[in-house]
C-alpha positions as CSV (number, residue, x, y, z in Angstrom):
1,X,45.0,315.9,-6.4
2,X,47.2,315.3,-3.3
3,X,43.2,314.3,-1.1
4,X,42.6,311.8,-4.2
5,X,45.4,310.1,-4.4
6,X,45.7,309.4,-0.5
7,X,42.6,308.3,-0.5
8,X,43.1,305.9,-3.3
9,X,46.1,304.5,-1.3
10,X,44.2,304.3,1.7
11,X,41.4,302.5,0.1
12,X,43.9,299.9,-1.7
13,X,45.6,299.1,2.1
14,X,42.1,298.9,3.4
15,X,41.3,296.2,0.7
16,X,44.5,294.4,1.0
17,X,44.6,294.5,4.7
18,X,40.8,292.9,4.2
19,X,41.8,290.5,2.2
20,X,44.5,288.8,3.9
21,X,42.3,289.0,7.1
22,X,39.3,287.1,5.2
23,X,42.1,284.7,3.8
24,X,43.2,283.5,7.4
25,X,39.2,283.2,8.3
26,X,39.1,281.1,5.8
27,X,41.9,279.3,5.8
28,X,41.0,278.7,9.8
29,X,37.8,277.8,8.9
30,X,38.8,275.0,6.0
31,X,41.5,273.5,8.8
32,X,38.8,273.1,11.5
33,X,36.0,271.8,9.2
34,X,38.7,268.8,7.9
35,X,40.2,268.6,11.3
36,X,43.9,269.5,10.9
37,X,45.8,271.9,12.6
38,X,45.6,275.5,13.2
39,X,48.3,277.2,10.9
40,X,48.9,274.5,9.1
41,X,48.1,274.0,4.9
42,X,44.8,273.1,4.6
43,X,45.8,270.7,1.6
44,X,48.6,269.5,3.8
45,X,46.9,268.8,6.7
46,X,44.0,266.9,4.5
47,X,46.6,265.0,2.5
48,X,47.7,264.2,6.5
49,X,44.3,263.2,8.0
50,X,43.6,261.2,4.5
51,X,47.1,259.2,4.8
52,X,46.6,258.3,8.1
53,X,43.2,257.2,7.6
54,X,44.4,254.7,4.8
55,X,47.1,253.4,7.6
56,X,44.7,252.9,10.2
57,X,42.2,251.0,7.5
58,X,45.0,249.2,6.2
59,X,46.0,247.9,9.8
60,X,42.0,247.2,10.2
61,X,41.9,245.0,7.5
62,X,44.8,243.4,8.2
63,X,43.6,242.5,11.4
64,X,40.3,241.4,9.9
65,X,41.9,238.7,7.8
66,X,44.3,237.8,10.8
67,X,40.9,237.2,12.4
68,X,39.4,235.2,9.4
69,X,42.2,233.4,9.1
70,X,42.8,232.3,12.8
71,X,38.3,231.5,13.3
72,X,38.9,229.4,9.8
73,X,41.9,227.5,11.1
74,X,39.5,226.1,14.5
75,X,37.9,222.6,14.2
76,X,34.9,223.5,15.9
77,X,32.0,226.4,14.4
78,X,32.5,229.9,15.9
79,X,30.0,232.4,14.6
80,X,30.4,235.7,15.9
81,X,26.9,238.4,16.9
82,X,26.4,241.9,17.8
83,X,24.2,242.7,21.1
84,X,21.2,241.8,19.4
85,X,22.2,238.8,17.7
86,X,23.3,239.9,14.2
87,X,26.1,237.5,12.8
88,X,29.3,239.6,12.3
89,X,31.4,236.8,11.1
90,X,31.2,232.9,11.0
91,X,34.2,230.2,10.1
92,X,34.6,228.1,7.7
93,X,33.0,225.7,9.6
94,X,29.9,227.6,10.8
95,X,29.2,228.0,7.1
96,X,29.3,224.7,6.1
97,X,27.3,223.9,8.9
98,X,24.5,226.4,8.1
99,X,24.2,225.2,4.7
100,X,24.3,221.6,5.3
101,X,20.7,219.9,6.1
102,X,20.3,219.2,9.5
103,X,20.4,215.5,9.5
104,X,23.9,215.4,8.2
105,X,25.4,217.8,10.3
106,X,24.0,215.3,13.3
107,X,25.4,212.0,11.4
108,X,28.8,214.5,11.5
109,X,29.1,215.7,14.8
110,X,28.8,211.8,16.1
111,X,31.4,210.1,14.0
């Protein structure tokens, strides 16, 4: 009876000893994956990474419509291209250019 019920014990600290060690790989593994911190909550460290994001977008778009606001506010057209010539952004100006016909953006440009 004695042998049975040490080997029960040991089995249950074998399992529990297993399962915390699995717990930690996972936990590790969930941190890395999201990018946060070793030893750190993996909810914690997502809510983290996700709050920062929205800070860093927030101060992006601000700077976007800083930039809109600024090529908008220039008398002459600026349209902005990539490397290979893709428009990124045009002013106010460009625009109306663009979608006037040719002829009257000339008349314009010499009054």
């Amino acid at each position: 009876m004695t042998v049975v019920l040490a080997v029960a014990v040991a089995a249950a600290v074998i399992v529990a000893i297993t399962t915390l060690v699995v717990a930690r790989v996972v936990r590790a593994r969930i941190t890395t994956a999201i990018g946060g911190r070793d030893g750190f909550d993996p909810v914690d460290e997502h809510l983290r990474i996700l709050a920062h994001a929205e800070r860093t977008t927030a101060t992006a778009t601000a700077q976007a419509d800083l930039l809109k606001l600024s090529l908008d506010a220039l008398t002459s057209g600026v349209i902005v291209t990539d490397g290979s010539g893709k428009v990124l952004v045009r002013s106010r100006l460009a625009v109306d250019a663009a979608t006037r016909s040719h002829e009257k953006t000339l008349v314009d440009a010499t009054t």
